[in-house]
N, C-alpha and C positions, 0 to 999 in steps of 0.2 A: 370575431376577428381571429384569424387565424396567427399564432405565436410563431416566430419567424427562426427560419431553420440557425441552429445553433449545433448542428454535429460537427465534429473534427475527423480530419481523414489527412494522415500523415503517408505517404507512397516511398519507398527508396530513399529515405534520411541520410547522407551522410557526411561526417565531417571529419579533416583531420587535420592537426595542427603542425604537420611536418613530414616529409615521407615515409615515414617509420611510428608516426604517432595517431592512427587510426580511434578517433574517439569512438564513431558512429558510423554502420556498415550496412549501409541498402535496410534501414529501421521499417517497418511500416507500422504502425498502430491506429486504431476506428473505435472514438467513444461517443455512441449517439447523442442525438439533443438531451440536455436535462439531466444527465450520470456524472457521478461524479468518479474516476476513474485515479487510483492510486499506482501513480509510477514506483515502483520499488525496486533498491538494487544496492549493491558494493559502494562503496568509495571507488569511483575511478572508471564507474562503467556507463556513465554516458549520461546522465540525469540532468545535471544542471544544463549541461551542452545542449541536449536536448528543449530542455526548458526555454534557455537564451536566443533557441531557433527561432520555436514559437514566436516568441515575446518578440519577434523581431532587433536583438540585439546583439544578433550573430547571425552570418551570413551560413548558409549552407553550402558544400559543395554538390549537391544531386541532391534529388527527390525534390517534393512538395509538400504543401502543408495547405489545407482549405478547410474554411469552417464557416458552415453553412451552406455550402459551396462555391464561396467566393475565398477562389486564390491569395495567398498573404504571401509563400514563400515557392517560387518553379522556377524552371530555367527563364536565363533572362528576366527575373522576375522576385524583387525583394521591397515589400513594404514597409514603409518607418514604422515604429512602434505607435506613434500618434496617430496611425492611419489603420493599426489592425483594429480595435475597438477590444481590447484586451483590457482586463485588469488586473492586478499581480498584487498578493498579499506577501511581502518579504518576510525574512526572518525576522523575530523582533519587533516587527509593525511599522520600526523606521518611520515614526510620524514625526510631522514638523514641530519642534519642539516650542518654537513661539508662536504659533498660532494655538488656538482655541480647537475643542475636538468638533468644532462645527465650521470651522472655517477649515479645519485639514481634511472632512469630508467633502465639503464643496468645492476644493481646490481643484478638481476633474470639470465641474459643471459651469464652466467658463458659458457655454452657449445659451444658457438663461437665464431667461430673468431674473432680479434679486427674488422678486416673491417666488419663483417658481425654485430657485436653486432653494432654497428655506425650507416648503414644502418637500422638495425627496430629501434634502440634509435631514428632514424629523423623522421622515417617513422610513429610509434607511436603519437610523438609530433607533429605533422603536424596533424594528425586524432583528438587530442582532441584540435586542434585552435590554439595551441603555439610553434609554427616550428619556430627554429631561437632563443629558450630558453634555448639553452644548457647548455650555457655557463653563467646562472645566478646562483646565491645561493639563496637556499630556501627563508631565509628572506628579499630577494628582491621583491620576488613575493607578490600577494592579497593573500585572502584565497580561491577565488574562484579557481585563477590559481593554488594557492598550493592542489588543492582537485581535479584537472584536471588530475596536475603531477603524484599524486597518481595513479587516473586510468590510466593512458600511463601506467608506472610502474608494474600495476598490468596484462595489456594487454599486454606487449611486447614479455611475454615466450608463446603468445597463447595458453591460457589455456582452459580447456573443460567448467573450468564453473566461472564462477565472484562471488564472494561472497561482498556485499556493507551494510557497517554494520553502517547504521545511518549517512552516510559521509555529509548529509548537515547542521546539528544541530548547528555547529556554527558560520554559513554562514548567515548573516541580511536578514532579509525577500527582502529585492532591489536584490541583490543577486543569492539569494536562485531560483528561479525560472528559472533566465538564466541559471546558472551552471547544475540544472536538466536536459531541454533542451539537454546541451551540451555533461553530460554523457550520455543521451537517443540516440540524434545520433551519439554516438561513438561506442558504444554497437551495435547498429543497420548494423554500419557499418563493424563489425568485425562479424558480425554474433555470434558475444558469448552470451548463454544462462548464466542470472542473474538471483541473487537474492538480492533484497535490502530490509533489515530489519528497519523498520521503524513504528514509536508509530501516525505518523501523517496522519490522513485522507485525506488531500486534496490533497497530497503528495502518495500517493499512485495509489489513482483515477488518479491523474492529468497522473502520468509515465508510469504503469506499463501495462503489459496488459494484466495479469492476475493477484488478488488481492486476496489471501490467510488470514482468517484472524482468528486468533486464541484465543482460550477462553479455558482457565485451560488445557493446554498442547495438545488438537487436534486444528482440521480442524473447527472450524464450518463454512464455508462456502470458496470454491474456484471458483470464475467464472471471467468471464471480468470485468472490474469496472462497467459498464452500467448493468450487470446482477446484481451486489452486492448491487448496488444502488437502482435501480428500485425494482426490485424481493427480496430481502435479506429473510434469512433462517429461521429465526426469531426475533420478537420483539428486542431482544439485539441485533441484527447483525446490525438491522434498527437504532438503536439508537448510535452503535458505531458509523458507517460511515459517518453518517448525523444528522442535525435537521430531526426530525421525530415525525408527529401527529400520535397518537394512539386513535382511539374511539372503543369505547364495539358496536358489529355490531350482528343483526340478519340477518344471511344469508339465500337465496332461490332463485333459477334458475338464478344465476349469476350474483346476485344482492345485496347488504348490507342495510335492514334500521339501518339507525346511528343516532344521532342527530344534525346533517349536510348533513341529507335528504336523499333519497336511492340512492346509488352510484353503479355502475359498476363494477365487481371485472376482476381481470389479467387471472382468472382463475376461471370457476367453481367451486361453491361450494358444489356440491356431496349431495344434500340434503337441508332439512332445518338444520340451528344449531347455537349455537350463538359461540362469536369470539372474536375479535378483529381487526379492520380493519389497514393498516397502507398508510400514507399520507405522502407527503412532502411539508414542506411549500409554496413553490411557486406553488402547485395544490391548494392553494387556495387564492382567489380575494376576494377584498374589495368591495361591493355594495353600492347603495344607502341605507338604514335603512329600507325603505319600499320592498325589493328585497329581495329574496333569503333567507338565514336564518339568523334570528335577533342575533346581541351580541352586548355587550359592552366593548370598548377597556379600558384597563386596565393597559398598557404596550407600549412605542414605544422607541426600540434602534437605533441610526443609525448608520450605519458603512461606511458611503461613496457612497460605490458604489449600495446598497439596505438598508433598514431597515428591521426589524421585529420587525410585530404587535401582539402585548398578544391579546386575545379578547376570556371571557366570553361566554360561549354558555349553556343555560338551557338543561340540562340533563347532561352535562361534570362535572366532580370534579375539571378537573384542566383546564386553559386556552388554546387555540390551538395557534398555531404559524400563522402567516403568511406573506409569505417574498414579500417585496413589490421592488420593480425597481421605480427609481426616487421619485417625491418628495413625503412626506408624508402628504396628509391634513389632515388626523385626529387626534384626542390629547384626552388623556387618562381621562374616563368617558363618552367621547361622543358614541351613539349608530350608530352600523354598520349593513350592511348586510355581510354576507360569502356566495360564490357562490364556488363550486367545481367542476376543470377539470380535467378529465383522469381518470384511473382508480385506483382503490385500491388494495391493497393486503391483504388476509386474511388469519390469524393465531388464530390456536388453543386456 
């Protein structure tokens, strides 16, 4: 039997809440069947709005929205939320606090029968890890299991599409990371196409497998995380998603001089012409002083599992980053070298 179309296809999105208060501006975003695709952005730049279209809880002014190929949101044309076949894991989990966690999952499954609502209520809860939780009350649960519950909950009417609006924000960073994980292959395992809206970077990269990321109500940039990272669309894209060196670069035959030596670029540069190149800290290494190009460290944070080194370079206004693994011997005033691997990318 053939699994029934579940891609999303958003065209010309927009919405605004006053003449001067443009949320969302001619949007389009396409995450096929079965991907789970992370909206990522600012405060204020259009995400929940977004979200709320979807979900059918906000009207659109233009554009559409189809999944599967059946229209939910066009001209003339706006479906109740109980009609798109959507499920929505909120922040928190928001489950009903006096029902049982088997009764807040079958609270969707109105249309069958008790034995039948029983069977996917176990079958659900068994897919996100907690078979055998029926019969608990919410505030018996973690937060992590009460943000599991939700998704079973939001999976059991097998719906065309998930919507995941920020569900791990109040989940301890110890936490936060298995729970991901766990809605990742649960998702996976139901084949349901997601969307999880989310303001945090590593969190996005880490789940998703396509990373939408949004700046004053469009797209600027949709690819895999590895594309978003590596390649990003431009200098802001590069600095939301990560630590990112920026140096002023003159380009020619696929090459950047910078003041960090002439480097390799992702892509030809179409000519001579100047730029801006961009770097990530861990392309670049700490040297001897006599090695490579000379600076002075100015800066060391450490976080544990890497540091990052501030370090002074003549011809830069401002310090470059560079992220170290293991221990750090240098300390701030002493002179280094920087040596740079891989290649660059160049922006206008």
């Amino acid at each position: 039997m053939t699994p029934p179309k579940t891609d999303l296809q958003i065209t010309g999105l927009s919405k605004a809440y006053g003449p001067d208060s443009s949320v969302l501006d001619g949007l389009d975003l396409a995450v096929p069947g079965g991907a789970l695709a992370a909206v990522l952005g600012p405060s204020g730049c259009g995400k929940t709005t977004l979200l709320r279209i979807i979900a059918g809880f906000l009207r659109a002014d233009a554009g559409t929205v189809t999944v599967g190929g059946r229209t939910l949101t066009g001209p003339g044309l706006h479906l109740p939320p109980e009609s798109r076949r959507i499920g929505i894991v909120p922040q928190e989990g928001a489950l009903f606090p006096h029902l049982s966690v088997a009764r807040n999952v079958a609270f969707g499954l109105t249309g069958l029968a008790r034995g039948e609502r029983r069977g996917r209520t176990e079958e659900v809860l068994e897919l996100v890890g907690l078979g055998g939780y029926g019969d608990r009350m919410p505030h018996e649960l973690s937060g992590g299991q009460q943000q599991r519950i939700a998704l079973a909950r939001a999976l059991a009417p097998e719906p065309a599409l998930v919507l995941l609006d920020e569900p791990f924000n109040a989940l301890d960073s110890a936490l936060r990371a298995g729970v991901r994980a766990d809605v990742r292959a649960a998702l996976r395992a139901t084949g349901a196409t997601a969307i999880l809206v989310t303001h945090d970077q590593q969190e996005a990269l880490s789940t998703a497998d396509l990373v939408a990321v949004v700046r004053n109500g469009t797209i600027a940039q949709c690819d895999t995380p590895q594309e978003v990272y590596r390649r990003p669309a431009s200098p802001w894209v590069a600095g939301f998603v990560g630590d990112a060196v920026l140096v002023p670069a003159t380009a020619d035959n696929g090459t950047a001089a910078t003041a960090l030596g002439r480097l390799p670029l992702t892509a030809p540069a179409g000519g001579r012409r100047d730029g801006t190149v961009l770097l990530r800290p861990e392309q670049l290494q700490l040297t001897e002083a006599a090695t490579g190009v000379r600076g002075t460290v100015t800066d060391v944070c450490f976080y544990g599992h890497d540091a990052m080194v501030s370090v002074t370079v003549d011809g830069l206004d401002l310090p470059v980053d560079v992220r170290v693994a293991g221990p750090v011997t240098v300390r701030p005033g002493e002179e280094t070298g920087i040596r740079v691997t891989g290649e660059a990318t160049l922006h206008s």
